[in-house]
PDB file of N, H, CA, C and O in Angstrom:
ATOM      1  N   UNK A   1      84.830  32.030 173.995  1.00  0.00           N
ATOM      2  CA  UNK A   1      86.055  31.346 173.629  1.00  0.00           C
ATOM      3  C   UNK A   1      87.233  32.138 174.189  1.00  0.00           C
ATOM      4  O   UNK A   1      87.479  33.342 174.261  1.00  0.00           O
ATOM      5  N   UNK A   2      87.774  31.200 174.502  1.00  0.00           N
ATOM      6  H   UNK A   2      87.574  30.222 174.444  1.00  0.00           H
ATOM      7  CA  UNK A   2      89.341  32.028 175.213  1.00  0.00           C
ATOM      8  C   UNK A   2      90.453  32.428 173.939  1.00  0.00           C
ATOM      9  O   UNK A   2      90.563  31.881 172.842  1.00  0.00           O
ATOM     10  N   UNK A   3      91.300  33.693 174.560  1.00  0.00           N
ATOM     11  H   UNK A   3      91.211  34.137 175.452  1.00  0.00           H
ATOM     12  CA  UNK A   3      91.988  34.329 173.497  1.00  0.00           C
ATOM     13  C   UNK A   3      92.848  33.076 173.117  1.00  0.00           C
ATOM     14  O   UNK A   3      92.767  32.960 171.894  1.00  0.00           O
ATOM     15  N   UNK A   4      93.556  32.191 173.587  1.00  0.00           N
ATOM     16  H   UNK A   4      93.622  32.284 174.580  1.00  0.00           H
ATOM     17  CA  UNK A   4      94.088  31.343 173.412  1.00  0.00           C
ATOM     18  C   UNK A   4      93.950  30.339 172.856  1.00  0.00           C
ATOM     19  O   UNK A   4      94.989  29.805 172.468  1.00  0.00           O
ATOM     20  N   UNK A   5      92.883  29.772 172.623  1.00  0.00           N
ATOM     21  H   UNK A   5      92.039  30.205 172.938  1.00  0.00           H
ATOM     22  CA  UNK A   5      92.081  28.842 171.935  1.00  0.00           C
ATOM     23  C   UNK A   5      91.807  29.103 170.762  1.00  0.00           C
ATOM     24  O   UNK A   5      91.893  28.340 169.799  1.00  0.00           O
ATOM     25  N   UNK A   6      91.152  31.179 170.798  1.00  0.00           N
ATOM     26  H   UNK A   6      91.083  31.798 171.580  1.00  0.00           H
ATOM     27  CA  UNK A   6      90.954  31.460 169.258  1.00  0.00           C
ATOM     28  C   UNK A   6      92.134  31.646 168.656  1.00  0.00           C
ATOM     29  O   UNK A   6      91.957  31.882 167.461  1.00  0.00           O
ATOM     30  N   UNK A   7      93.477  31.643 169.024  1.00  0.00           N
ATOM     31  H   UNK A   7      93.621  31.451 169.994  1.00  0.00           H
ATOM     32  CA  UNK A   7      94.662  32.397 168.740  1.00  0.00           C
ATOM     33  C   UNK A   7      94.986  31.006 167.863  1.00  0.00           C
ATOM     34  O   UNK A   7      95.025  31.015 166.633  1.00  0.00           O
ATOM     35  N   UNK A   8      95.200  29.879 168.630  1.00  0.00           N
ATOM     36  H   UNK A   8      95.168  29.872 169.630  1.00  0.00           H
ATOM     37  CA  UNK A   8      94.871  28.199 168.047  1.00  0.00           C
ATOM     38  C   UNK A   8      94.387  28.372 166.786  1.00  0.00           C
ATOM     39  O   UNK A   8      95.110  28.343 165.790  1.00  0.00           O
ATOM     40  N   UNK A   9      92.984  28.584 166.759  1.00  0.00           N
ATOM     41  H   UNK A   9      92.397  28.607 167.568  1.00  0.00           H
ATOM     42  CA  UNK A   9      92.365  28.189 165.963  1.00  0.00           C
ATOM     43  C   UNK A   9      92.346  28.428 164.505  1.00  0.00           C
ATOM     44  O   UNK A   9      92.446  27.683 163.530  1.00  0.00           O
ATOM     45  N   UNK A  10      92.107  30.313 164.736  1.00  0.00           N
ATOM     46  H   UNK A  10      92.026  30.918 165.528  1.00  0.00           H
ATOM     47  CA  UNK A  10      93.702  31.050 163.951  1.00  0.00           C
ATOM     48  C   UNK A  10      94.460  30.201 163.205  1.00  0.00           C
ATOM     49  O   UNK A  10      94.211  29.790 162.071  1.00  0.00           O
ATOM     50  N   UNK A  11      95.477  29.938 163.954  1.00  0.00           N
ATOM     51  H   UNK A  11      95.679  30.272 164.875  1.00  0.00           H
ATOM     52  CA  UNK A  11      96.670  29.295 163.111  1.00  0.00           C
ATOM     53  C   UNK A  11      96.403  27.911 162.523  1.00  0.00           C
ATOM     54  O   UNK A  11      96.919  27.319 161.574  1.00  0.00           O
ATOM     55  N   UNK A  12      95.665  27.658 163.176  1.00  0.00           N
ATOM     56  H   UNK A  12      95.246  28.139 163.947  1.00  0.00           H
ATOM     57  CA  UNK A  12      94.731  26.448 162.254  1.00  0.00           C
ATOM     58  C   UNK A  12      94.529  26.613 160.653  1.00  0.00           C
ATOM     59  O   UNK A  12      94.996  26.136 159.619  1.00  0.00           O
ATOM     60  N   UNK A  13      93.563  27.565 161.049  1.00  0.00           N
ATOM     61  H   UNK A  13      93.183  27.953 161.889  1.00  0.00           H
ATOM     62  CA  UNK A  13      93.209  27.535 159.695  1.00  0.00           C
ATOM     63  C   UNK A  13      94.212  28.786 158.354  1.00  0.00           C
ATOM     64  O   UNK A  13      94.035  28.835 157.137  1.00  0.00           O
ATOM     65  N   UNK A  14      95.245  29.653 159.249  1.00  0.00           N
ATOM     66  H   UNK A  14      95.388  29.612 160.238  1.00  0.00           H
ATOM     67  CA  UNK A  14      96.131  29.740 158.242  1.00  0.00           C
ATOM     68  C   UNK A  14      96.590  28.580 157.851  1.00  0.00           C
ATOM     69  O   UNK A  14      96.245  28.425 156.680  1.00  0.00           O
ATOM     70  N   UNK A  15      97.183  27.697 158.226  1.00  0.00           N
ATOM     71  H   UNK A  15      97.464  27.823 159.177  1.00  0.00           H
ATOM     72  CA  UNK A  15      98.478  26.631 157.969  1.00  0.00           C
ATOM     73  C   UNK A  15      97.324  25.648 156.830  1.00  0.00           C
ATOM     74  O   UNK A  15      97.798  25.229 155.775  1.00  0.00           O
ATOM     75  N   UNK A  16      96.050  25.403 157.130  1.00  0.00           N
ATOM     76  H   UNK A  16      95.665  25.744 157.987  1.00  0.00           H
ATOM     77  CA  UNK A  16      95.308  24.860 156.147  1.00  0.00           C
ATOM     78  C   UNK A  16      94.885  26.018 154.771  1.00  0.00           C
ATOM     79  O   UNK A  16      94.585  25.669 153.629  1.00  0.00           O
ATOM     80  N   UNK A  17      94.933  26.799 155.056  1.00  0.00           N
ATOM     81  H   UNK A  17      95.177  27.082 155.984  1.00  0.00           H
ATOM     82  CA  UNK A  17      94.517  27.598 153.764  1.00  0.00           C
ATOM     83  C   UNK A  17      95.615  27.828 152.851  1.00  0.00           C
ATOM     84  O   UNK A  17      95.433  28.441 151.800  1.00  0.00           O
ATOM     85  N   UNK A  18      96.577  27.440 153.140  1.00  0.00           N
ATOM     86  H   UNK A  18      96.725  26.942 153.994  1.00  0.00           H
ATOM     87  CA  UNK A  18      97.666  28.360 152.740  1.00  0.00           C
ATOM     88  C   UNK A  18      97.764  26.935 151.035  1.00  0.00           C
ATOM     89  O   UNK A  18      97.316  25.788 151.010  1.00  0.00           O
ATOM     90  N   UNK A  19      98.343  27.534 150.163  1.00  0.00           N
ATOM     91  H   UNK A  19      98.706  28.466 150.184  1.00  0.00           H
ATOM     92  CA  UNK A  19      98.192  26.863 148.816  1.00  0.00           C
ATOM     93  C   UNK A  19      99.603  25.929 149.070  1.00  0.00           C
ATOM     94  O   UNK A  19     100.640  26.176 149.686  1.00  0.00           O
ATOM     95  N   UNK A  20      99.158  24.788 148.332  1.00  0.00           N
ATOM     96  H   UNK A  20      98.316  24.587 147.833  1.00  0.00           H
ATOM     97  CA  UNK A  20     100.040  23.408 148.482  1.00  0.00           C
ATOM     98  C   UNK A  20     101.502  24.046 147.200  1.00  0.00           C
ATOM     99  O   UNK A  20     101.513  25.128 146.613  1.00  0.00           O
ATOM    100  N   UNK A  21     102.365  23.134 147.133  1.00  0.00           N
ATOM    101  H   UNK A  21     102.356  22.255 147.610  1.00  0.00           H
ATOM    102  CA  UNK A  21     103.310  23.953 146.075  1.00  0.00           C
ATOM    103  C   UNK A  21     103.306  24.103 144.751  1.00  0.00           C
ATOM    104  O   UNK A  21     103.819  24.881 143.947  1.00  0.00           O
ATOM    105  N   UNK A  22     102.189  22.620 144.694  1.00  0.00           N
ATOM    106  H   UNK A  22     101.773  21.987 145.347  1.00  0.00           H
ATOM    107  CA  UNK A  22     101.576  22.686 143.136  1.00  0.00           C
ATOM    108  C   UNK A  22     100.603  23.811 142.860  1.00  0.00           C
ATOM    109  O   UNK A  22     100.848  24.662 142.005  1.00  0.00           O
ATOM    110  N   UNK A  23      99.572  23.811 143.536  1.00  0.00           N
ATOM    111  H   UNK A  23      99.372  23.119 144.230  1.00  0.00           H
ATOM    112  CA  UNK A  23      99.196  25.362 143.399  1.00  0.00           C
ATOM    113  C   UNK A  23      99.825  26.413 143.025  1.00  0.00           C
ATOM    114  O   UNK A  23      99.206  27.227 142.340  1.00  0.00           O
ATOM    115  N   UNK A  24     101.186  26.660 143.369  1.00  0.00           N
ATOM    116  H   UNK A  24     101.688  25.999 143.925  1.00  0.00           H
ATOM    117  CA  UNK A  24     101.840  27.776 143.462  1.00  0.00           C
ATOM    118  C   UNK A  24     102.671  27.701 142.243  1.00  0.00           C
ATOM    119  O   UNK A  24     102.861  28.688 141.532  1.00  0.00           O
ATOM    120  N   UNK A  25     103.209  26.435 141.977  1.00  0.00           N
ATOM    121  H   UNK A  25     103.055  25.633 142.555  1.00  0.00           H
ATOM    122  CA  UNK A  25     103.681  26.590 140.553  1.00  0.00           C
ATOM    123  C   UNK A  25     102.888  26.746 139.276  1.00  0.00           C
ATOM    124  O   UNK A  25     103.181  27.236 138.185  1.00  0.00           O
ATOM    125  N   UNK A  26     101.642  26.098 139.815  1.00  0.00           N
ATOM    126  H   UNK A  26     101.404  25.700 140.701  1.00  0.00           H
ATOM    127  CA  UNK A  26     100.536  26.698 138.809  1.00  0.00           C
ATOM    128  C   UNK A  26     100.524  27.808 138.477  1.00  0.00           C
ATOM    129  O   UNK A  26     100.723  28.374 137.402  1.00  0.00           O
ATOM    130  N   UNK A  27     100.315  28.076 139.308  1.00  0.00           N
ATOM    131  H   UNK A  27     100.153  27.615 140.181  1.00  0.00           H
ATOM    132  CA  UNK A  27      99.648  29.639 139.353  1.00  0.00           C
ATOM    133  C   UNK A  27     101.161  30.856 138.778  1.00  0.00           C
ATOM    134  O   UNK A  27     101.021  31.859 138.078  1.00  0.00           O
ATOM    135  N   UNK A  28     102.350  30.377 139.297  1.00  0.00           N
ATOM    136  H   UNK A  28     102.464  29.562 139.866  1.00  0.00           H
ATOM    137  CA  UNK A  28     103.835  30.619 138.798  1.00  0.00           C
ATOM    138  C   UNK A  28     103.850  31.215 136.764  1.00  0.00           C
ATOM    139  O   UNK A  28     104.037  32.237 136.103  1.00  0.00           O
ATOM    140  N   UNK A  29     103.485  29.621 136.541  1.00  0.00           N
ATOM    141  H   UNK A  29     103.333  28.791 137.078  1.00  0.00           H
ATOM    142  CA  UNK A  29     103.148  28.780 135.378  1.00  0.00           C
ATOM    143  C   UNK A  29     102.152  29.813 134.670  1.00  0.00           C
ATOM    144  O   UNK A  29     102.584  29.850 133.518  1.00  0.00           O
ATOM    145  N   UNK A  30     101.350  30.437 134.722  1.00  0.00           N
ATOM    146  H   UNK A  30     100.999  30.407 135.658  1.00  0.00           H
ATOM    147  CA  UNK A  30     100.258  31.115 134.073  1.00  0.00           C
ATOM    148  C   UNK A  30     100.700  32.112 134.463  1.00  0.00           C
ATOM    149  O   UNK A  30     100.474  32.923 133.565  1.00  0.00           O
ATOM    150  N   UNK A  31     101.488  32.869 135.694  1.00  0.00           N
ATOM    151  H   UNK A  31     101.672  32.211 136.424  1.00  0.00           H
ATOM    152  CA  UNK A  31     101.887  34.028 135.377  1.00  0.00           C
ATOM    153  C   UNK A  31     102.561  34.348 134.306  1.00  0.00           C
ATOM    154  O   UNK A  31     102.397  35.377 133.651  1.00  0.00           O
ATOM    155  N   UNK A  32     103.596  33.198 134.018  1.00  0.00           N
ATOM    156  H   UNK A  32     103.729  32.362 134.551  1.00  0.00           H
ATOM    157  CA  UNK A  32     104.519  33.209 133.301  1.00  0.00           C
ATOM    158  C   UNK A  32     104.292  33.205 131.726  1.00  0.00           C
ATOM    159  O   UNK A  32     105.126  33.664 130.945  1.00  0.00           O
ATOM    160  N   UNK A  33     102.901  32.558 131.281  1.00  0.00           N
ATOM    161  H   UNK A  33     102.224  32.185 131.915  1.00  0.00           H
ATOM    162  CA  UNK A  33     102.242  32.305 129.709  1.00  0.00           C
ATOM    163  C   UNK A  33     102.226  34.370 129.883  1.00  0.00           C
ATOM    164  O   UNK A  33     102.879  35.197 129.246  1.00  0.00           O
ATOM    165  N   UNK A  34     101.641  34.485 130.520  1.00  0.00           N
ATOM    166  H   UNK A  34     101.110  33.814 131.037  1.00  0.00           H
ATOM    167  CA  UNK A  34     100.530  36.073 130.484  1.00  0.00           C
ATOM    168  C   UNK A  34     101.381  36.571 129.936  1.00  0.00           C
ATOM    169  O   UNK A  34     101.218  36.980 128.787  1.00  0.00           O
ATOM    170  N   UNK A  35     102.648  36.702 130.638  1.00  0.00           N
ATOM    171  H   UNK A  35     102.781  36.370 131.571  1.00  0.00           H
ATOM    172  CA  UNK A  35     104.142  37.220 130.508  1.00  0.00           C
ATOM    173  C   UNK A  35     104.346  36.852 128.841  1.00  0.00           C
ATOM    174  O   UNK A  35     104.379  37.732 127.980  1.00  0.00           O
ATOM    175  N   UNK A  36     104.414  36.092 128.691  1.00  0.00           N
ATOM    176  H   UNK A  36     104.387  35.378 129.391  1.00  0.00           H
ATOM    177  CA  UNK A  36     105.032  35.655 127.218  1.00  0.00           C
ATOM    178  C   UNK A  36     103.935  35.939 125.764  1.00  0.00           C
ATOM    179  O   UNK A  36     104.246  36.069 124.580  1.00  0.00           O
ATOM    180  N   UNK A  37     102.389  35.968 126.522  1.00  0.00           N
ATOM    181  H   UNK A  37     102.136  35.862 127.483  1.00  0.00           H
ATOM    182  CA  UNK A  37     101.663  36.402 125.968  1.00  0.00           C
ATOM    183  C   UNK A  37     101.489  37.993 125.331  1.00  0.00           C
ATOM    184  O   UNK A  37     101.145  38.396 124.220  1.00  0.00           O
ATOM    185  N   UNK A  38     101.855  38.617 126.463  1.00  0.00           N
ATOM    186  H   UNK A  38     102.134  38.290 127.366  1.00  0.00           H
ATOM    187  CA  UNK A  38     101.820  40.502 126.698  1.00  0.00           C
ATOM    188  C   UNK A  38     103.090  40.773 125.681  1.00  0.00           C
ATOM    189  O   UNK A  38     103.029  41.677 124.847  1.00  0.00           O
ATOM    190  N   UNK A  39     104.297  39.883 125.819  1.00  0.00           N
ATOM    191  H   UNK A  39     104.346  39.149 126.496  1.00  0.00           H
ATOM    192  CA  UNK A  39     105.427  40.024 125.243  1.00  0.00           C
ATOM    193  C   UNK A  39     105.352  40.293 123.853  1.00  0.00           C
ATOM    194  O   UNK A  39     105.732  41.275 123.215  1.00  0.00           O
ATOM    195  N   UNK A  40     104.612  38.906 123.382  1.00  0.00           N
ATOM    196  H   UNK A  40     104.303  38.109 123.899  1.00  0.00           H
ATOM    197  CA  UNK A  40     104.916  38.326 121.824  1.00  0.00           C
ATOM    198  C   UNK A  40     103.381  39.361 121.175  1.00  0.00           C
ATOM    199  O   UNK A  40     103.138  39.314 119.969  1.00  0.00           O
ATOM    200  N   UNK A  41     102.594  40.113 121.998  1.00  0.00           N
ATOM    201  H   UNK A  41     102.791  40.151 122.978  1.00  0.00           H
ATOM    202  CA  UNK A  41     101.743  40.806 121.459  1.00  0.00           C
ATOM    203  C   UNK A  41     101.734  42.056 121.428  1.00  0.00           C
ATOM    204  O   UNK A  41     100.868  42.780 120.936  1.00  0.00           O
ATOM    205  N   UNK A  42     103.032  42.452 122.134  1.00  0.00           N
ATOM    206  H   UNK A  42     103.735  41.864 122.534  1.00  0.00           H
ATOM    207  CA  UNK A  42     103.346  43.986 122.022  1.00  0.00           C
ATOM    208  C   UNK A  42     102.950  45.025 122.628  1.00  0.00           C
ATOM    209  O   UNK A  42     103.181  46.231 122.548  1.00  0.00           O
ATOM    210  N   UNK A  43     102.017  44.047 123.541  1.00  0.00           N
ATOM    211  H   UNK A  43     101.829  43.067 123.606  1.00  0.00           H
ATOM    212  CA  UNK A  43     101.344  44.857 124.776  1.00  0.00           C
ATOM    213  C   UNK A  43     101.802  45.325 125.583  1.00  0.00           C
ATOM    214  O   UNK A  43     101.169  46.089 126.312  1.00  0.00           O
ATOM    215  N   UNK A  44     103.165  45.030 125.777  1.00  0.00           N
ATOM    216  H   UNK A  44     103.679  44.409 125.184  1.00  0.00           H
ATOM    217  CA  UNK A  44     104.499  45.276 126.580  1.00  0.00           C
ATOM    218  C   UNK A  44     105.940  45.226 126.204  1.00  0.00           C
ATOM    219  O   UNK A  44     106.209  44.045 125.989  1.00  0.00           O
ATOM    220  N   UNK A  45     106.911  45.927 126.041  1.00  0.00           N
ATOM    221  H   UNK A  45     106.692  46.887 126.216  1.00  0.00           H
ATOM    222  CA  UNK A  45     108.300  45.807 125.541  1.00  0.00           C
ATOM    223  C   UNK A  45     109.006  45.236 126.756  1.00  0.00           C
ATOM    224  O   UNK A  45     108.796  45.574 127.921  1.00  0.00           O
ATOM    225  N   UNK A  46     109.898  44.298 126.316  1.00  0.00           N
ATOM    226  H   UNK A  46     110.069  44.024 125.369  1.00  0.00           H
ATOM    227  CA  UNK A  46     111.103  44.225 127.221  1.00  0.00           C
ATOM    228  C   UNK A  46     112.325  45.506 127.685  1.00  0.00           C
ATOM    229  O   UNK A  46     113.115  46.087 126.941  1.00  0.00           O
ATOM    230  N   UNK A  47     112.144  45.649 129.025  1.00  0.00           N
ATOM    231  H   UNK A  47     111.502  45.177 129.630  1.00  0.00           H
ATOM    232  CA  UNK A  47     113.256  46.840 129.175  1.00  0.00           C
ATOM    233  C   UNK A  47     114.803  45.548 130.124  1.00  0.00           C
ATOM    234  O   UNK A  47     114.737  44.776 131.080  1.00  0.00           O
ATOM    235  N   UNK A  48     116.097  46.002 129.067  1.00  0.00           N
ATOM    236  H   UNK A  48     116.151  46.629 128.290  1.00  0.00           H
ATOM    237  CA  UNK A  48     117.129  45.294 129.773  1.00  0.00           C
ATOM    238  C   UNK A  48     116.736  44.987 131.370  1.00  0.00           C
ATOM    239  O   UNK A  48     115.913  45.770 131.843  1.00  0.00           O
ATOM    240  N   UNK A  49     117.147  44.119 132.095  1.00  0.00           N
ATOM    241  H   UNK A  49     117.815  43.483 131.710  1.00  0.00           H
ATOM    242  CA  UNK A  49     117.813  44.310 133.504  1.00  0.00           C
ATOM    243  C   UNK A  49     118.761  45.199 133.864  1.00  0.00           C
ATOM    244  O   UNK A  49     118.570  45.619 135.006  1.00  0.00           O
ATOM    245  N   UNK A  50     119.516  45.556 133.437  1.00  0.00           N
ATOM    246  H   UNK A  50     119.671  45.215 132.509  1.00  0.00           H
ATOM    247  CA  UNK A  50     120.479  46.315 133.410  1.00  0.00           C
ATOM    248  C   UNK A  50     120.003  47.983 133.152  1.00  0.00           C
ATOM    249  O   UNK A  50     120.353  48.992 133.763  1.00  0.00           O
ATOM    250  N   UNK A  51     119.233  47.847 132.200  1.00  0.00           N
ATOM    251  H   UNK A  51     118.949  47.027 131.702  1.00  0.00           H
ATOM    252  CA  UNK A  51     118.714  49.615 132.579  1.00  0.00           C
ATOM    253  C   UNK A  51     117.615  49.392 134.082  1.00  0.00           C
ATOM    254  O   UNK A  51     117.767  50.196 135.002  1.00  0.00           O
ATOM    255  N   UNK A  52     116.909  48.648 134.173  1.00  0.00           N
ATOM    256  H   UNK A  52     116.785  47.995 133.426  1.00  0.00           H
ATOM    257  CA  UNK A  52     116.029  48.883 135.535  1.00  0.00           C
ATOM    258  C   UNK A  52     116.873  48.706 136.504  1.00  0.00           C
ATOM    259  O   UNK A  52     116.361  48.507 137.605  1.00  0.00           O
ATOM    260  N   UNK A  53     117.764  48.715 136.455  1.00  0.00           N
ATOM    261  H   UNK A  53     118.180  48.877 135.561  1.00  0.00           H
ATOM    262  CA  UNK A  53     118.967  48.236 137.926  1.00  0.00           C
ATOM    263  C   UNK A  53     119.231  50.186 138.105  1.00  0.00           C
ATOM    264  O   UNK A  53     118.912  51.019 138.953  1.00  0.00           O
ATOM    265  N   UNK A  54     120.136  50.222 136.495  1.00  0.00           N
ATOM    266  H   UNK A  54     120.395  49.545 135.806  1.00  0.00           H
ATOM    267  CA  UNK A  54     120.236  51.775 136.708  1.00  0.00           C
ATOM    268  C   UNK A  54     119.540  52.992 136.810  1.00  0.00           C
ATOM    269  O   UNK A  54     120.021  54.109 137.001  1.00  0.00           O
ATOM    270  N   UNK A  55     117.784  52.512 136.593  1.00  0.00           N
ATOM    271  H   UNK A  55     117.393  51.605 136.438  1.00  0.00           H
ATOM    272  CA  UNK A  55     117.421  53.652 136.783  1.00  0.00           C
ATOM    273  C   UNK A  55     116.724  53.575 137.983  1.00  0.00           C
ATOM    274  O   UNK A  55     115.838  54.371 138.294  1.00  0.00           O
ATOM    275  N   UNK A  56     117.106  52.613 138.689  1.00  0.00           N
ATOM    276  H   UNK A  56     117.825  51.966 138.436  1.00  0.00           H
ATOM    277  CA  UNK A  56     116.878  52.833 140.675  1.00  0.00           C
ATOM    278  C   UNK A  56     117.559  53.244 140.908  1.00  0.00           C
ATOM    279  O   UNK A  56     117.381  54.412 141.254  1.00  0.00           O
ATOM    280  N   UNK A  57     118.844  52.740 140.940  1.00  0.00           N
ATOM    281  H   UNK A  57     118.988  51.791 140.659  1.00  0.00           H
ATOM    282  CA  UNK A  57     120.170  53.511 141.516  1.00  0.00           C
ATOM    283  C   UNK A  57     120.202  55.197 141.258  1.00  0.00           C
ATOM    284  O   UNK A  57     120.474  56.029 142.124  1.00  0.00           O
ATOM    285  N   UNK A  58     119.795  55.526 139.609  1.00  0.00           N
ATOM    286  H   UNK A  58     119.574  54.850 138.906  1.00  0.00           H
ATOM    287  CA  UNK A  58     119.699  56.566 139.824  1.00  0.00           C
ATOM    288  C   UNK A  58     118.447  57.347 140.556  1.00  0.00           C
ATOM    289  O   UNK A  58     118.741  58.542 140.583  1.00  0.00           O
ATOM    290  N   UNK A  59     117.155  57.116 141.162  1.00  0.00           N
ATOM    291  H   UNK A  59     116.917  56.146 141.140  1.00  0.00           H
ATOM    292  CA  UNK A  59     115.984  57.386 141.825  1.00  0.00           C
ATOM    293  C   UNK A  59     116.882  57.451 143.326  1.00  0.00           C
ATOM    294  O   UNK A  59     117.032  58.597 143.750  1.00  0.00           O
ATOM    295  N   UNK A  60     117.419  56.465 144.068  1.00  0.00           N
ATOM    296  H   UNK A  60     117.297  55.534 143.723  1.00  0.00           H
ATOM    297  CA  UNK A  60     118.186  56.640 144.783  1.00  0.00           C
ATOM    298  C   UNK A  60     119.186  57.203 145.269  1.00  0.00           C
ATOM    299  O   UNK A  60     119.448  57.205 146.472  1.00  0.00           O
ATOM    300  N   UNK A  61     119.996  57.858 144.203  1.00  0.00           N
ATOM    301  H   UNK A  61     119.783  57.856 143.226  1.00  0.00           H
ATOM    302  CA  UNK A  61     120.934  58.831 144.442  1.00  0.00           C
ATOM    303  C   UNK A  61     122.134  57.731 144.413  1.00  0.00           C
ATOM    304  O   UNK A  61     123.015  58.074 145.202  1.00  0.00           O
ATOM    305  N   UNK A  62     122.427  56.541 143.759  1.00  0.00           N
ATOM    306  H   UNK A  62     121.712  56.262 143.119  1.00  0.00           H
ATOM    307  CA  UNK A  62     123.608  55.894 144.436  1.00  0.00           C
ATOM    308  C   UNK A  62     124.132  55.656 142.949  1.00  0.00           C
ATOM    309  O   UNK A  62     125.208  55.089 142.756  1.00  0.00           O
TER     310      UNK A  62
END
């Protein structure tokens, strides 16, 4: 097979594999329960936005 053909073919089958948008909000969608799950079970605390902003800036020096 020529490099060109497989290079084709390649992109073939990325552009078919790749997940439709419902997929992706699915999958969005159940990240998002886990999230609310981990939350409301204490498996995880909420830290502000506002402190994780500042404690890059401060890791960064800025």
């Amino acid at each position: 097979m020529k490099d060109r053909q497989k290079k084709i073919i390649e992109r073939i089958l990325e552009v078919v594999n790749q997940p439709t948008q419902e997929e992706i909000d699915r999958l969005w969608a159940e990240e998002a329960e886990r999230r609310i799950d981990e939350l409301d079970s204490g498996e995880v605390e909420e830290i502000p936005g506002e402190q994780v902003f500042a404690e890059i800036r401060a890791r960064l020096g800025k």
